[in-house]
C-alpha positions as CSV (number, residue, x, y, z in Angstrom):
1,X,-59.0,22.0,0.8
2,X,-62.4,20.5,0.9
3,X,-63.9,20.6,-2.5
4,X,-67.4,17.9,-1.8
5,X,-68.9,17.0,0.6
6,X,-72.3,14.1,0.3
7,X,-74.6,13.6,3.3
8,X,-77.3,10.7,3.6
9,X,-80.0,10.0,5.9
10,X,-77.6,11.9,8.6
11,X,-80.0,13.4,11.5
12,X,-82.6,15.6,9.5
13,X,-80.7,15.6,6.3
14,X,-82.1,13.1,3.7
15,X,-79.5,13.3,0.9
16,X,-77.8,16.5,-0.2
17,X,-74.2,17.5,-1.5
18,X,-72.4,20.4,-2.2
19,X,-69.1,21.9,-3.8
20,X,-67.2,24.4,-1.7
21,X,-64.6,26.5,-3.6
22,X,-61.7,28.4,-2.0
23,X,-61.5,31.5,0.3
24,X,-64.2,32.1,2.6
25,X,-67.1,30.2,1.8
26,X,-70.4,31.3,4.2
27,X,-73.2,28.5,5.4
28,X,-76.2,30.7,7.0
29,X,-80.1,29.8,7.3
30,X,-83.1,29.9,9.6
31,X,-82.4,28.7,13.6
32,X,-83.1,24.9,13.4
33,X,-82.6,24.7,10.0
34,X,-79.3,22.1,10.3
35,X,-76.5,24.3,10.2
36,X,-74.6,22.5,13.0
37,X,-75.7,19.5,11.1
38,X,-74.0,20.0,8.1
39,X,-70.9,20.4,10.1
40,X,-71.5,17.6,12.5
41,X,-71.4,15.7,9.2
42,X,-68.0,17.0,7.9
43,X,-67.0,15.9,11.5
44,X,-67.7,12.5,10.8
45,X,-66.2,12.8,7.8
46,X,-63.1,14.2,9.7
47,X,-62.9,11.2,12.3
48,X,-65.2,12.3,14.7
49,X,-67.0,9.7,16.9
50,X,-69.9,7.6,15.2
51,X,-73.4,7.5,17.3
52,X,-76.1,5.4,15.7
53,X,-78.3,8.3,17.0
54,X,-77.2,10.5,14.1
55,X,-78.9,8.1,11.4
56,X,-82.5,9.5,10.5
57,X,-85.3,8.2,11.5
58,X,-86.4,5.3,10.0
59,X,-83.0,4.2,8.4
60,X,-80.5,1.2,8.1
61,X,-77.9,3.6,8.4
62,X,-76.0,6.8,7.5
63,X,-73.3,7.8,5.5
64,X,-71.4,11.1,4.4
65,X,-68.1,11.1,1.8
66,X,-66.0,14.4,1.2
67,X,-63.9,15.1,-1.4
68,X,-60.4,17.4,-1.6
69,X,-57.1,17.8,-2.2
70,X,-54.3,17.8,0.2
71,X,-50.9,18.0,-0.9
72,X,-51.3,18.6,-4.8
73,X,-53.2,15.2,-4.3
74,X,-56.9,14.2,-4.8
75,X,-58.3,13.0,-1.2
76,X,-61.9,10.6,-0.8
77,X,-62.8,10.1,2.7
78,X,-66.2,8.1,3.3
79,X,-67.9,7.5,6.8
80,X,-70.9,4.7,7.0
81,X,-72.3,4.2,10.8
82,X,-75.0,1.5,11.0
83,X,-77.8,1.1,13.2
84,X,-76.3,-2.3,14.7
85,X,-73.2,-0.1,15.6
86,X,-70.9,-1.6,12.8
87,X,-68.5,1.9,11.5
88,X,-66.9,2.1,8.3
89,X,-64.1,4.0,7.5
90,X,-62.8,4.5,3.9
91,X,-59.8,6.6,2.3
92,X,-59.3,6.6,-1.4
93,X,-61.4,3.5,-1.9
94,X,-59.8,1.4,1.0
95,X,-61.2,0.5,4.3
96,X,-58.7,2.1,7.1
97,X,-59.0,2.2,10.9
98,X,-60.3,5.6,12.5
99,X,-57.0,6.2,13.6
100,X,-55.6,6.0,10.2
101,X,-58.2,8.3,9.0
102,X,-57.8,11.2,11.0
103,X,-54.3,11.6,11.2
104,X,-54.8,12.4,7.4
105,X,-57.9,14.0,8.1
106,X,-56.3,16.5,10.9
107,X,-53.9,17.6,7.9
108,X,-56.9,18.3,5.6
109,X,-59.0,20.5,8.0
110,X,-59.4,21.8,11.6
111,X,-63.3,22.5,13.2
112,X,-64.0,25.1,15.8
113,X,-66.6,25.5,17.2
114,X,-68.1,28.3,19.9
115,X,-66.8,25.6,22.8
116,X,-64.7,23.5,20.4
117,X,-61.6,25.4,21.3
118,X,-59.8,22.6,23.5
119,X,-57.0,22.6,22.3
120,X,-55.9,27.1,23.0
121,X,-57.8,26.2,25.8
122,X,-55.7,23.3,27.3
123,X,-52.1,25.1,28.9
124,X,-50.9,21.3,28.2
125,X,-50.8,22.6,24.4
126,X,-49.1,25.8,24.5
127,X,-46.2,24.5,24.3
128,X,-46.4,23.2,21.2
129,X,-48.6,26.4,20.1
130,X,-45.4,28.3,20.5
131,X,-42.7,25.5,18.8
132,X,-45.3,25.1,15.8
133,X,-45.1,29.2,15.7
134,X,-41.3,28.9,15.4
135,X,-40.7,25.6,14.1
136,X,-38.0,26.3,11.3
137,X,-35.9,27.9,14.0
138,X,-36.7,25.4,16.8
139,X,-36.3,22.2,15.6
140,X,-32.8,21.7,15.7
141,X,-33.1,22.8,19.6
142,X,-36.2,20.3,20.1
143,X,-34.0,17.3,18.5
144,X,-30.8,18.2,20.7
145,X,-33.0,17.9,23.9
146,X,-35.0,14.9,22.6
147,X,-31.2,12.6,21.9
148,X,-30.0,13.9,24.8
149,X,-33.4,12.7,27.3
150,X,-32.8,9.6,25.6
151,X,-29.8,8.9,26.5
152,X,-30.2,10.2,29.9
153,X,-32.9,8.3,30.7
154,X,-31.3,4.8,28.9
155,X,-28.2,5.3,31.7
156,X,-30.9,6.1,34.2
157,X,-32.9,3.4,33.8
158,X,-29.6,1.3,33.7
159,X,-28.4,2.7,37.0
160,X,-31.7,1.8,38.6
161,X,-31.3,-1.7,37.4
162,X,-28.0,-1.8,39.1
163,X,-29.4,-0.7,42.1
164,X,-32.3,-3.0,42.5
165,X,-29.9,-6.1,41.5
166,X,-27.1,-4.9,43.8
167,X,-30.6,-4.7,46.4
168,X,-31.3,-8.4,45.9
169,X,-27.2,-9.8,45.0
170,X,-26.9,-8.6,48.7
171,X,-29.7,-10.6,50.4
172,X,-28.2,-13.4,48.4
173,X,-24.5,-12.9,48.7
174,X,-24.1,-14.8,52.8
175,X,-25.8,-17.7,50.5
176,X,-23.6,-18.0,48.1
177,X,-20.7,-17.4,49.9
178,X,-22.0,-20.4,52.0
179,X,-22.3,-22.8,49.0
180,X,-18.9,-21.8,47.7
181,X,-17.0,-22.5,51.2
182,X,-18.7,-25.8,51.1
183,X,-18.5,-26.6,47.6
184,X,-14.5,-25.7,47.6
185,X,-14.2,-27.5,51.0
186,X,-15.4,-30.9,49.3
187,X,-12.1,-30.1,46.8
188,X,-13.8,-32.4,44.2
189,X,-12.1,-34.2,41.3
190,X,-14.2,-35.4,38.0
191,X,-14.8,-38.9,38.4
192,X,-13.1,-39.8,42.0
193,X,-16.9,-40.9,43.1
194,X,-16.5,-43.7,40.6
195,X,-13.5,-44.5,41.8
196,X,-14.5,-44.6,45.1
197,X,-17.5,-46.8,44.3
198,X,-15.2,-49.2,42.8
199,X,-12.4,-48.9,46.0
200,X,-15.4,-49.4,48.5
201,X,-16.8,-52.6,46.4
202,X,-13.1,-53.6,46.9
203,X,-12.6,-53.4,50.8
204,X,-16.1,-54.6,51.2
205,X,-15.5,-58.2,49.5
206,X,-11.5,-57.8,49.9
207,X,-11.5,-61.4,52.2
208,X,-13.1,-63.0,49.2
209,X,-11.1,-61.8,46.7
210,X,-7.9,-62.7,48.8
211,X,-8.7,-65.9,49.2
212,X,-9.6,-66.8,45.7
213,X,-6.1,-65.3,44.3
214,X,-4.4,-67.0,46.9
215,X,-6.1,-70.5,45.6
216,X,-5.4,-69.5,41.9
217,X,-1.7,-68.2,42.9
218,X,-1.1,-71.3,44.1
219,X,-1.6,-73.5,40.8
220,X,1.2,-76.0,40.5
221,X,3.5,-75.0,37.6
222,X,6.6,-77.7,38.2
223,X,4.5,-80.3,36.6
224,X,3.9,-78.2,33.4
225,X,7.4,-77.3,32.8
226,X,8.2,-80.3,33.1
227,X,6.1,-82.0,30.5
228,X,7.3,-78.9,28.4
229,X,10.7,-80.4,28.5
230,X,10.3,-83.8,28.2
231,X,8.3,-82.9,24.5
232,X,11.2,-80.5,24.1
233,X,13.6,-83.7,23.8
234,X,11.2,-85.5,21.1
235,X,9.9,-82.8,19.7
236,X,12.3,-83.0,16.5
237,X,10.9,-86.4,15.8
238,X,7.9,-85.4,14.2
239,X,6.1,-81.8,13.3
240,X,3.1,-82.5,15.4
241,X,4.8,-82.9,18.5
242,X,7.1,-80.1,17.9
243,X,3.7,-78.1,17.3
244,X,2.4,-79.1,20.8
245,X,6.2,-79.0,22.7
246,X,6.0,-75.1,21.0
247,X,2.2,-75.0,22.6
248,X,2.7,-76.1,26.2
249,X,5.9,-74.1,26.1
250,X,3.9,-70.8,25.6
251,X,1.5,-71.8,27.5
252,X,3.4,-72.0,30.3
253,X,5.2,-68.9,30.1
254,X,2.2,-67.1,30.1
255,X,0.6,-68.7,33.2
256,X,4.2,-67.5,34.9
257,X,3.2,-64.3,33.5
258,X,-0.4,-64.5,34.9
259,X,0.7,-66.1,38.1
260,X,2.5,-63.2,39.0
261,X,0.5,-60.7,38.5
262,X,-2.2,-62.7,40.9
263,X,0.6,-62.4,43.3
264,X,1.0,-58.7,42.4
265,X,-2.5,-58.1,43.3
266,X,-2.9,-60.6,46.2
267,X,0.3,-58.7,48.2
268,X,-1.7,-55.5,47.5
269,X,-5.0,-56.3,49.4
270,X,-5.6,-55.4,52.7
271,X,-8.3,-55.2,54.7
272,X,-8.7,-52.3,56.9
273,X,-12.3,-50.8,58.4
274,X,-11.1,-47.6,58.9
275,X,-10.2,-46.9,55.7
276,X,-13.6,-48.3,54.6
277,X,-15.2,-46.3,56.6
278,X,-13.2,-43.1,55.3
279,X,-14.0,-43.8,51.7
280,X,-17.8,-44.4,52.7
281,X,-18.2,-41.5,54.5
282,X,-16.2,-39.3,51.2
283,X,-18.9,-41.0,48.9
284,X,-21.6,-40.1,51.2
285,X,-20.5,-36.6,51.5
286,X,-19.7,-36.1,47.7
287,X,-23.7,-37.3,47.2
288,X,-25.2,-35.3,49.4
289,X,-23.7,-32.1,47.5
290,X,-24.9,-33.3,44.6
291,X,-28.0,-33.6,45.8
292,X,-27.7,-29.9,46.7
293,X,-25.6,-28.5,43.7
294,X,-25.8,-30.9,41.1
295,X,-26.5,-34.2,39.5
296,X,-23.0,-35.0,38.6
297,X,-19.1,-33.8,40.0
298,X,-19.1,-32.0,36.7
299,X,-22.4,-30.0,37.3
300,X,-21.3,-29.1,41.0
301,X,-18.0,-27.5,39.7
302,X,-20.2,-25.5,37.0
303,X,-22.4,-24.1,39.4
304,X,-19.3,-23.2,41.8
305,X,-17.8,-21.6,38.7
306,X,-21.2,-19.5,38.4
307,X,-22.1,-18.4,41.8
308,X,-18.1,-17.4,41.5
309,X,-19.2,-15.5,38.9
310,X,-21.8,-14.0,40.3
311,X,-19.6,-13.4,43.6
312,X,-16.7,-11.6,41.5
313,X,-19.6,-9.0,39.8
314,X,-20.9,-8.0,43.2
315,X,-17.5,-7.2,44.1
316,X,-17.0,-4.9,41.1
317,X,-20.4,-4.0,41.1
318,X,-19.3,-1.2,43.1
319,X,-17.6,0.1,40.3
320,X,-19.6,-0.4,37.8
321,X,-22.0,1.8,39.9
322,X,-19.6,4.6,40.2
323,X,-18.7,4.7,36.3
324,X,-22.4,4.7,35.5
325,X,-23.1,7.4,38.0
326,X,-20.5,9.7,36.7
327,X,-21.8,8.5,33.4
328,X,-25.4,9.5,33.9
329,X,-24.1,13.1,35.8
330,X,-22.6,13.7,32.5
331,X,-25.6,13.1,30.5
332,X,-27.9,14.7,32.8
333,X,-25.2,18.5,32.7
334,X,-25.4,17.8,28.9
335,X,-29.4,17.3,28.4
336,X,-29.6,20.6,30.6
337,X,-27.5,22.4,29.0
338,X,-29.4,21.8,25.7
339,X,-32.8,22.3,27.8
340,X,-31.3,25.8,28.3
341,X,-30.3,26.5,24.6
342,X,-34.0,25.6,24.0
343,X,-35.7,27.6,26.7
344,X,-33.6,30.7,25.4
345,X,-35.1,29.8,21.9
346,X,-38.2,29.8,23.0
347,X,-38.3,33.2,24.8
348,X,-37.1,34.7,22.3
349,X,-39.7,33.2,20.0
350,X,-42.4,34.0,22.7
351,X,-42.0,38.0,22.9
352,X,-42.8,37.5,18.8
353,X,-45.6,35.4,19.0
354,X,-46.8,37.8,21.9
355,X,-46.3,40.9,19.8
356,X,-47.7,39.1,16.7
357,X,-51.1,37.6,18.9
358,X,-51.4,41.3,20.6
359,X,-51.5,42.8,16.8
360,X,-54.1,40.9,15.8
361,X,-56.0,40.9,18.7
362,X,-55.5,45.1,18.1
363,X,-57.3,44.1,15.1
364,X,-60.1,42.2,16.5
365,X,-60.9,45.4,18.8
366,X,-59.1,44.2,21.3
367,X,-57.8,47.9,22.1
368,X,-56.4,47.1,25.8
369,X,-55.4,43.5,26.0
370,X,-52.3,42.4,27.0
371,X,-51.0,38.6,26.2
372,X,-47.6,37.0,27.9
373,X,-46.0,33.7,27.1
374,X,-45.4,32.7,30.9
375,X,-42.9,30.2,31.3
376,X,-42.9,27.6,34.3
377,X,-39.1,26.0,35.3
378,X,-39.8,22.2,35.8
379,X,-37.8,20.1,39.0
380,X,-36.5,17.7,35.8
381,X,-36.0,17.8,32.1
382,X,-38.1,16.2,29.8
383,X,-38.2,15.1,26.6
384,X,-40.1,18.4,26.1
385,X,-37.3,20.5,27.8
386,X,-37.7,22.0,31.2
387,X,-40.6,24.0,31.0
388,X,-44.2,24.6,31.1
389,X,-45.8,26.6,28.8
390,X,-48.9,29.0,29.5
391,X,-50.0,31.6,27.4
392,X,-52.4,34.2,29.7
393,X,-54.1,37.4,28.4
394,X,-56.1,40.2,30.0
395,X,-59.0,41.8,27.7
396,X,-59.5,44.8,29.4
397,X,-57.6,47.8,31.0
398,X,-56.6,46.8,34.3
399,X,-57.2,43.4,35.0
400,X,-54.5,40.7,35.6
401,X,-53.3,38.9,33.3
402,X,-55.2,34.8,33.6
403,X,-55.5,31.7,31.6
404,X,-57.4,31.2,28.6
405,X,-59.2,28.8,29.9
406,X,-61.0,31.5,32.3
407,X,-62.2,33.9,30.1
408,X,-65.8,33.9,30.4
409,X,-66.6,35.8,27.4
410,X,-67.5,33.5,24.3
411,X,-67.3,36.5,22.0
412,X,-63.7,37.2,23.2
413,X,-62.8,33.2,23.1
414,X,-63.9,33.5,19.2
415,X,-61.7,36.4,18.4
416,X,-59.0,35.3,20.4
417,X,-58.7,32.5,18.7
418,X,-58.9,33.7,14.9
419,X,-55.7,36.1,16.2
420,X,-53.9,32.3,17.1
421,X,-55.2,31.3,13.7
422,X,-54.3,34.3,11.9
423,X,-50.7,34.0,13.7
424,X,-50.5,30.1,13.0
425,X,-53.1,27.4,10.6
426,X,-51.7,24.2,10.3
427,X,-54.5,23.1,8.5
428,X,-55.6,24.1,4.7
429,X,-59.0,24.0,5.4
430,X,-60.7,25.8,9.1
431,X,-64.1,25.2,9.9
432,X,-65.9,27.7,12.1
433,X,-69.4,26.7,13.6
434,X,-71.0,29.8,14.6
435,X,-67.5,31.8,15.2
436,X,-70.0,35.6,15.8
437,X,-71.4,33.9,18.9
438,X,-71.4,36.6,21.4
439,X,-70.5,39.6,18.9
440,X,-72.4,42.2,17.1
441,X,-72.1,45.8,15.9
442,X,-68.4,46.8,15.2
443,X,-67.3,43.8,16.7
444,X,-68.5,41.4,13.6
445,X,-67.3,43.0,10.6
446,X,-63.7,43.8,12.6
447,X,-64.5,39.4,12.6
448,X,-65.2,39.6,9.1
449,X,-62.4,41.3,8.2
450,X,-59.9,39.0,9.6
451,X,-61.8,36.2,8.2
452,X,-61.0,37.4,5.1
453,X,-57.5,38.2,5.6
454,X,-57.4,34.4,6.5
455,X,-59.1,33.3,3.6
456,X,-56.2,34.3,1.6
457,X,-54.2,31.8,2.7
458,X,-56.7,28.8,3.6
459,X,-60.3,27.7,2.7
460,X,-62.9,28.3,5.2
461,X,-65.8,27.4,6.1
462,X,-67.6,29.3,8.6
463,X,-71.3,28.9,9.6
464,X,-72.6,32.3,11.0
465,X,-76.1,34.1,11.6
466,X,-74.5,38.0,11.4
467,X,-75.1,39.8,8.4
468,X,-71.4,41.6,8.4
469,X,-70.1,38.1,8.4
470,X,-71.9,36.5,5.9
471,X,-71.6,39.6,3.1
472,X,-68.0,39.1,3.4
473,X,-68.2,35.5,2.0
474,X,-66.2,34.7,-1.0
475,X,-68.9,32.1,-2.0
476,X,-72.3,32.1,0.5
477,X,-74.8,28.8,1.1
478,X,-78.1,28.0,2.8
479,X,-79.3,25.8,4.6
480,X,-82.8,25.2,4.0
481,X,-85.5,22.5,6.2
482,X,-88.7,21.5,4.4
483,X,-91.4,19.3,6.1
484,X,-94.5,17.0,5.0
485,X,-96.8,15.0,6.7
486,X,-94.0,12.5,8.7
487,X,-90.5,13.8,7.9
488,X,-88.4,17.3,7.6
489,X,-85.7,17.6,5.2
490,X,-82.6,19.6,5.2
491,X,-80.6,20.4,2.0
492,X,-78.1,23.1,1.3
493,X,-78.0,25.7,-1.5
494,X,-75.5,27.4,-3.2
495,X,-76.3,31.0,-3.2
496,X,-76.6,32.7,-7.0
497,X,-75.4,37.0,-6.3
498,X,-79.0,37.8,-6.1
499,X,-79.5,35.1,-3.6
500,X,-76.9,36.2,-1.5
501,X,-78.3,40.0,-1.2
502,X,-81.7,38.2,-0.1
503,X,-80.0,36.1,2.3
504,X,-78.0,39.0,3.9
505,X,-81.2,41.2,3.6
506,X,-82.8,38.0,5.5
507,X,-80.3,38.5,8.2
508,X,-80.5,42.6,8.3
509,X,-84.9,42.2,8.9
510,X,-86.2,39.3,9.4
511,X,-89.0,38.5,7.3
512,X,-89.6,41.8,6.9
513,X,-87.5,42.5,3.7
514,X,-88.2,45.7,1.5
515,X,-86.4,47.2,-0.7
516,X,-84.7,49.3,2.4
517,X,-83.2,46.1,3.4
518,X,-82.3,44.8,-0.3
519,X,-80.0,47.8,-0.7
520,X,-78.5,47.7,2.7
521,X,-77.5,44.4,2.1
522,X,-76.3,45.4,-1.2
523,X,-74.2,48.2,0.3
524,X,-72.5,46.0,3.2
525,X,-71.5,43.2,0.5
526,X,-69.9,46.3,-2.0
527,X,-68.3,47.3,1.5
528,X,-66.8,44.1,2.0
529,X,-65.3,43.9,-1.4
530,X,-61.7,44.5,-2.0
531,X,-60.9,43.7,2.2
């Protein structure tokens, strides 16, 4: 509930504050006195939009703090709009965005005012109207449909994936299939274009190279062997010369050695163009694909292994589409299947509510209305099931049922919607601006009445020029505007008992109050008492 509210140079109102107490707490006072003001101020307390216009004349800025409790817990809320546009938003002592602050501030209080009622007036939220009317039987329902809409929607978003890459794999797939015929035709091996670099250098200088071995082949080795055996003969004369008969005899063994391997290679070369040309025109042709496919032998046979790949899941992609098809027919039977468990719910919950609403609305002096909870099948589920929700309502005998929305009576859009409040109030706290608009006579105190029978259960505060209203309040204010030379002032006044029988005598005549009035108002507050 709200227990203080504290307004500062906001519109006409200078500084004033008040305490509001529970039950039904009654704000009246002159026409143009500030009564929408002082509510326009909670607003901004509540999250409403900022407008430097709202700052008084003549001031830096305005500000307006409330007070409450919500939850067993002590609630500050502070607005500040200045006239450079700058908005500041506090709760408990620390600066929060707007956003923060009114989704704690829509769990302390809701406003309505005369044609402030979007949200029974919006279809959009009738839904919702009727699943916060049953919400301890519903939910379970609500989170069935909600998993199951997931998951639908997870395999249908996967299966539309699918589809578009199977779309584009196919534009690509002649391409690929390309690449890989001439990729595999190539039949590459890692490192044959070094080898071929090293067989073409070969052939290309093979005269050369013939020549040369046949010159070093031909290296006379008679004359060393035989100097190797005459220093065999002397060699066991001394140990130098066996050293060097030991040397030249190695030696000469391993130019036998090296000589024949010279012949080895020598009887190996030939010299033949057409197999130049063949190894020139494999190097060629193993360059020119890597120009295409890859720097290197190794990269070409990665990127054959990938488009492979990619070759081998286009030919099971026709599988995969299948399973996930079946898969997301099976999710979709399941998410109806709970969309009907929860449509069931809900009927069942909306011929209470509409017996509950009609009640009330019996109440209100709504003698021949008739209200039904008409339900709309939707093409495809949603996370919300698969229905629309309207509630319509006809006010007198014999017209047809119609929205909300066109019922051109402001009297009956009032009462109708203390009935949806009566039925369902999420809010501690309901602020009414001016709720008797278009009533009188019988009408207002049946208002009364069921403002009072809602006050049991949450604080209001209701702004309201009728007399039957405002003797019903549990506690009763004024607002009061005083004026000098250059500025007005509005304050608001907690009304003392006697004040409250010269308010309501106030709203019976007028200025004209004698002690006629003084009792009548006396009378219609005792009648009040005990509702």
């Amino acid at each position: 509930m709200i227990n203080h509210i504290a307004i500062r140079d906001f519109a006409v109102i200078q500084n004033t504050s008040v305490d509001f107490s529970t039950g039904l707490n009654i704000i009246t006072g002159e026409t143009g006195a500030g009564k929408s003001v002082v509510i326009e101020g909670i607003s901004l307390a509540l999250g409403a939009r900022a407008d430097s216009s709202f700052i008084r004349t003549g001031c830096e800025k305005a500000s307006v703090s409330l007070s409450g409790e919500l939850d067993g817990e002590e609630i500050v809320i502070s607005r500040e709009i200045s006239a450079n546009g700058k908005n500041l938003c506090k709760l408990n002592g620390e600066i929060v965005t707007l956003g923060e602050l009114r989704q704690t501030a829509e769990k302390l209080a809701d406003i309505h005012g005369q044609y402030d009622n979007q949200f029974l007036l919006n279809p959009d939220n009738h839904i919702q109207f009727l699943d916060q009317y049953g919400k301890a039987n519903i939910s379970s329902f609500k989170d069935s449909v909600k998993e199951a809409y997931l998951d639908f929607s997870e395999k249908k978003s996967e299966l539309t994936t699918l589809l578009k890459n199977e779309r584009e794999m196919k534009q690509k797939l002649d391409f690929y299939q390309y690449q890989l015929k001439d990729i595999d035709s190539l039949n590459l091996a890692i490192g044959e274009d070094e080898a071929l670099e090293e067989e073409i250098n070969l052939l290309q200088n093979s005269e050369k190279i013939y020549e040369n071995l046949e010159a070093a082949y031909s290296m006379n080795l008679d004359s060393i062997y035989q100097a190797s055996k005459a220093l065999e003969e002397i060699s066991s004369f001394t140990k130098d010369i066996d050293e060097i008969s030991k040397g030249v005899s190695s030696a000469y063994y391993d130019l036998e050695d090296l000589q024949s391997s010279i012949r080895s290679i020598k009887d190996s070369i030939t010299f033949s163009p057409a197999e130049l040309d063949s190894k020139i025109s494999r190097l060629q042709a193993i360059n020119e694909a890597k120009k295409k496919y890859g720097n290197t032998i190794e990269l070409i046979l990665k990127y054959r292994d990938e488009i492979n790949e990619i070759l081998g899941d286009t030919i099971d992609l026709e599988h995969k589409k299948q399973t996930l098809a079946n898969e997301l027919k099976e999710s979709k039977d399941y998410l109806l299947a709970q969309c009907a468990k929860l449509t069931d719910m809900r009927k069942a919950l909306a011929g209470k509510l509409e017996n509950e609403i009609s009640s009330q609305l019996e109440d209100l002096n709504f003698n021949n209305s008739e209200l039904k909870v008409q339900f709309t099948a939707l093409d495809e589920p949603t996370i919300n099931g698969m229905e629309s929700v309207e509630i319509l309502i006809s006010t007198n005998k014999g017209e047809a049922l119609k929205p909300l929305a066109k019922i051109a009576s402001g009297g009956e859009m009032s009462r109708i919607m203390l009935a949806f409040k009566k039925i369902e109030a999420p809010s501690p706290t309901l602020i009414f601006d001016e709720i008797d608009n278009g009533i009188s006579g019988v009408t207002a105190s049946i208002v009364s009445k069921k403002l009072k029978e809602i006050a049991k259960d949450h604080q209001i505060l209701c702004i309201t020029h009728l007399p039957q209203i405002a003797a019903s309040g549990d506690t009763n204010y004024r607002i009061i505007k005083d004026q000098d030379n250059s500025h007005t002032y509005t304050t608001i006044q907690r009304l003392t008992d006697d004040e409250k029988v010269g308010e309501i005598a106030r709203l019976l005549g007028g200025t004209n109050i004698t002690d006629i009035t003084l009792e009548s108002a006396k009378e219609l507050i005792q009648s009040t008492k005990g509702v």
